[in-house]
N, C-alpha and C positions, 0 to 999 in steps of 0.2 A: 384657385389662382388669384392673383392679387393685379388689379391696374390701378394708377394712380388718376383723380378724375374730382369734378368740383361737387356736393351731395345732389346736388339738380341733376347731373347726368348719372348717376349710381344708379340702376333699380336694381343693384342687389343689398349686402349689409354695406353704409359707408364708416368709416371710421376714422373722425378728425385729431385721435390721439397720437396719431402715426401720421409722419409726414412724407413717408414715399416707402415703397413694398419692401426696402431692405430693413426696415422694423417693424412692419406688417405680421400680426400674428391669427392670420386668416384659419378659421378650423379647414382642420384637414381629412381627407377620407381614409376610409383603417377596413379590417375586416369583423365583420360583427357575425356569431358565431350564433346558430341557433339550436335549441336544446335537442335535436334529431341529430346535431354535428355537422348540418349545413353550412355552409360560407356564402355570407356577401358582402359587397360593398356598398359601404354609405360613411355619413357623416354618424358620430358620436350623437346628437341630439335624435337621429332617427330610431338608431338601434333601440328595441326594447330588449336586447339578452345579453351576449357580452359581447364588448365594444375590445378593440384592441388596435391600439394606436400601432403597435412597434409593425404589424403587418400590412404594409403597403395595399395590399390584394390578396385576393385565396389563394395564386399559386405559390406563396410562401409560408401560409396559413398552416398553423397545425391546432384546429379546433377540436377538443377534445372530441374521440369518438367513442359512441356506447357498444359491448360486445358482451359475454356472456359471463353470466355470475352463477357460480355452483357453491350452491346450498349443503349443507353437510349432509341433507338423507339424499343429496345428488339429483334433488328438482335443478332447473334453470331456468332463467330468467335474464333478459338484455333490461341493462342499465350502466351505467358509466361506474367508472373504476371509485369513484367517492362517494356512490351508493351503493354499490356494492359491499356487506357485509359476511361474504363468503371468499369462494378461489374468486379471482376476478380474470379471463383467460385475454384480456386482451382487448383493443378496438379490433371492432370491424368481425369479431367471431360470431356467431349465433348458436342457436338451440336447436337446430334440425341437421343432422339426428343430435339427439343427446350428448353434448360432449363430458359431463359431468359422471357418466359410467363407462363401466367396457365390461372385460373379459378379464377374470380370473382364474389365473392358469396354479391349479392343486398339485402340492409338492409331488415329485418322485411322480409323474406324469401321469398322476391319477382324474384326468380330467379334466372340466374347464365351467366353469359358473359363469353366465353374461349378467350386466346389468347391476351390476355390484360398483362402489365407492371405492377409490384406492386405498382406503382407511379402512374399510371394512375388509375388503380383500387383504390386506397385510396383516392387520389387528387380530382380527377375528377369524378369519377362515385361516389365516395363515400362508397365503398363496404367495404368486409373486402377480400382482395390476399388469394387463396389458397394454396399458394407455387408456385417455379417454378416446373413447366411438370404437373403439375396438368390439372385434366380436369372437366369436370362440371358433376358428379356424386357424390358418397357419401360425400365428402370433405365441400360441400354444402347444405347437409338434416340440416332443420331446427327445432330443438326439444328441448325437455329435455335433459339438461346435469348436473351430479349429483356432487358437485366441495367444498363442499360437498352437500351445500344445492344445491335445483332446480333451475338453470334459463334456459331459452331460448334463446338460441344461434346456432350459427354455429357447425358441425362438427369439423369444425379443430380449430374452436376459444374452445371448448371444449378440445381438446386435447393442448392447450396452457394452457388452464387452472388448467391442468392434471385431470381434472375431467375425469367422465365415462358417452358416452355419452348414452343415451336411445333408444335399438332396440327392436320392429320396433318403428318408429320414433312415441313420442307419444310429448303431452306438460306439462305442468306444474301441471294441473289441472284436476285432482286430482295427486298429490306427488308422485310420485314413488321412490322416493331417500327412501332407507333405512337407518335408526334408529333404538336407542332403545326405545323398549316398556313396562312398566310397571302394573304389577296387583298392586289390592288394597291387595293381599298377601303379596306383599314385593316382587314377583319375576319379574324377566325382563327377556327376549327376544330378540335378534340380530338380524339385517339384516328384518326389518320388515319396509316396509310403510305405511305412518299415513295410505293409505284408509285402509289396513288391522288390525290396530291395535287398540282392543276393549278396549284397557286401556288409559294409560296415554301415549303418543305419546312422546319424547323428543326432537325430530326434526332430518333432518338429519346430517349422520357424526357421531351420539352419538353411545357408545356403553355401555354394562353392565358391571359394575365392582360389586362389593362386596359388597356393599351400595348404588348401583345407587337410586334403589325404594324405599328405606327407607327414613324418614325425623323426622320433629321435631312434636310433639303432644304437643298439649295444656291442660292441665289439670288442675282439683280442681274449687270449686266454679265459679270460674270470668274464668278459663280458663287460668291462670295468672304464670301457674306454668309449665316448660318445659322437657318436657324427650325426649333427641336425640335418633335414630335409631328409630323408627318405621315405622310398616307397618301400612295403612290404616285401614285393618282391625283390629288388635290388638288395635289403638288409639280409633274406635269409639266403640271397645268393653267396651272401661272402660268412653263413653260420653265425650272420648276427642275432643279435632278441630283439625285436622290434616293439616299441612303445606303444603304436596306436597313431591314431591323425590326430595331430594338432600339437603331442607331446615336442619337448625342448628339452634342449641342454643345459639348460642354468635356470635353476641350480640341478646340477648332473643328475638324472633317474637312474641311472646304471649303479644301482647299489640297492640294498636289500636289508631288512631288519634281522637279529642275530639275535637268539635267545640265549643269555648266559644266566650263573648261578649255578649253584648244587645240583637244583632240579632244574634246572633252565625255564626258572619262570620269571626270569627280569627280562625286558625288550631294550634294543637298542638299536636306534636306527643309522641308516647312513652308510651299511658296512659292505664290504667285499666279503667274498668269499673266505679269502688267505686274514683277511682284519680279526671275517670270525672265530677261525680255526685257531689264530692265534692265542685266544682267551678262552679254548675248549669250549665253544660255544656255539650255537645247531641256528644255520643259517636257513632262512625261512623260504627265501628266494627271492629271485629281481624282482624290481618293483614293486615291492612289499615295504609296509612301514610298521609301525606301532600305533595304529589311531585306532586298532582291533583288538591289540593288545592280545596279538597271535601265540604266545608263548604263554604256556609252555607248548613244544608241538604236539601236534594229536593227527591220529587215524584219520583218514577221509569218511564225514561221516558222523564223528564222534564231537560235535561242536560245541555244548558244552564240559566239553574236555573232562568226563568223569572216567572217560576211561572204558565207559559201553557204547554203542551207538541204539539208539532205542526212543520209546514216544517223548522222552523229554529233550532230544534234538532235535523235535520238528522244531518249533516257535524259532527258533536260532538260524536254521535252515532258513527258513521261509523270508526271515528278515536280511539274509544276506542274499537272496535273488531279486530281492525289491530294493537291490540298491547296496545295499552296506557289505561290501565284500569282507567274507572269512575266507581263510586259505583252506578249516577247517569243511567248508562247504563244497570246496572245488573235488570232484567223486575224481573226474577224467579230465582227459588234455582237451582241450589245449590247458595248459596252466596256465592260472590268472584270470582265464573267464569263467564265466556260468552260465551256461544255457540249459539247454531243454535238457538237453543228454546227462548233465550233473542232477537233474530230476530224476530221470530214468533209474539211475544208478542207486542215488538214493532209496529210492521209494525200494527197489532190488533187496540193497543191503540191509532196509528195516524190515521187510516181511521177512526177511532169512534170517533176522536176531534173535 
């Protein structure tokens, strides 16, 4: 603080270059920081460590703090972030327990190695790091993690993925990740896994809105003619074909791919019934397109379309239950799906070849 006063009455510093405290340039007190990361206060000329005018006091103080430095073969050591010639994890961390190792969780759930670098764990063993201070328990269960859909992974790779992971530790097969589930009422269900769900499954992560279950119906003669919202039951109340949940009307599904040509091996999508007939041409059925490239038609069964069914329509098979629909594949009704029962039938018709 500065008073204005004659040098006889001063016994602190006087200062006759200044003629009253509004040009007094009195030292001021600051925070001086010591190499442990203490704070105090004093004057500039007391401090021996670092002085720091812009901080009033410690509680605005941010003196550098020393925290844990990891070494590359994963020793540690506390020192500040600019001696630190390793990871540097931060102020205010320490070495008890070791934060510079963990647990190394071996692919394909073979295990778990503690005490290993996450350089050496990735690098060299190949794993996936469980953190540092990690150790070889839950971090490392090898399961279902629902992200949304199921896959199998690690606990903490799970929790990277923010998924949830599955207790007790179960796998993929049968689904436990919850969905939505739809009746052929039109209503749906939350929080439900395919093996429990006696409807229509939507996969997981899905949930029910207002229209989940409803979709588009096919009606009138050919089937040719489309009315959105419908429930399953209500469409085959009136001998509609019914779409599926979620399916719409525009652009119209109620049309079907049409193989023409000599041999009926060109496709062409888009078609009615009476469209294909018109062009002698072998209509494949609703909601069929050409991205299968279904023509020419073939046997139930016979999917690479040579004209036998036998071991070179497995692979073909197989890839249209995982996903990639052949009409060729579909053995049984319903028409347009594939389930268990189109396995059934198959496997049937290949041992009888």
């Amino acid at each position: 603080t500065c008073s204005a006063t004659f040098e006889v009455d001063c016994t602190d510093d006087w200062h006759s270059e200044w003629a009253d405290c509004s040009v007094a340039d009195c030292p001021q007190l600051g925070a001086c920081c010591a190499p442990d990361g203490t704070c105090s206060v004093t004057f500039e000329a007391d401090c021996t460590d670092d002085w720091h005018s812009e901080w009033a006091d410690c509680s605005v103080a941010d003196c550098p703090q020393p925290g844990a430095c990891c070494a590359l073969d994963g020793t540690c050591s506390v020192t500040f972030e600019i001696d630190c010639t390793g990871d540097w994890l931060g102020g205010g961390t320490d070495c008890n327990p070791n934060p510079c190792v963990g647990a190394c969780c071996l692919s394909g759930g073979r295990g778990c190695l503690e005490n290993l670098t996450e350089e050496f764990c990735e690098e060299t063993v190949g794993g996936v790091f469980a953190g540092a201070g990690s150790e070889c328990d839950a971090p490392c269960d090898f399961g279902a993690c629902c992200a949304p859909d199921c896959t199998e992974v690690f606990r903490v790779e799970c929790t990277e993925l923010e998924g949830v992971f599955q207790d007790p530790v179960v796998g993929c097969d049968p689904n436990l990740c919850p969905g939505a589930c739809c009746y052929s009422d039109g209503s749906c269900v939350d929080e439900f896994p395919e093996a429990d769900c006696t409807g229509t499954w939507l996969g997981a992560g899905t949930y029910c809105g207002p229209d989940t279950c409803l979709g588009a119906c096919c009606i009138g003669e050919e089937h040719d003619t489309c009315v959105p919202l419908q429930s399953e039951v209500n469409c085959l109340s009136v001998d509609g074909e019914w779409g599926g949940p979620g399916t719409v009307c525009d652009p119209n599904p109620c049309v079907g791919a049409c193989c023409i040509g000599s041999g009926h091996e060109t496709c062409v999508s888009g078609q009615t019934v009476s469209s294909c007939d018109s062009v002698n041409g072998q209509w494949v059925g609703l909601f069929t397109d050409c991205d299968r490239d279904p023509c020419p038609l073939c046997d139930p069964g016979d999917v690479n379309r040579d004209g036998f069914i036998n071991g070179a329509d497995i692979q073909g098979f197989v890839d249209a239950m995982l996903g990639v629909f052949d009409p060729c594949a579909d053995m049984v009704e319903p028409d347009g799906v594939l389930d268990s029962a189109d396995i059934t039938e198959f496997v049937s018709v290949l041992l009888a070849s």
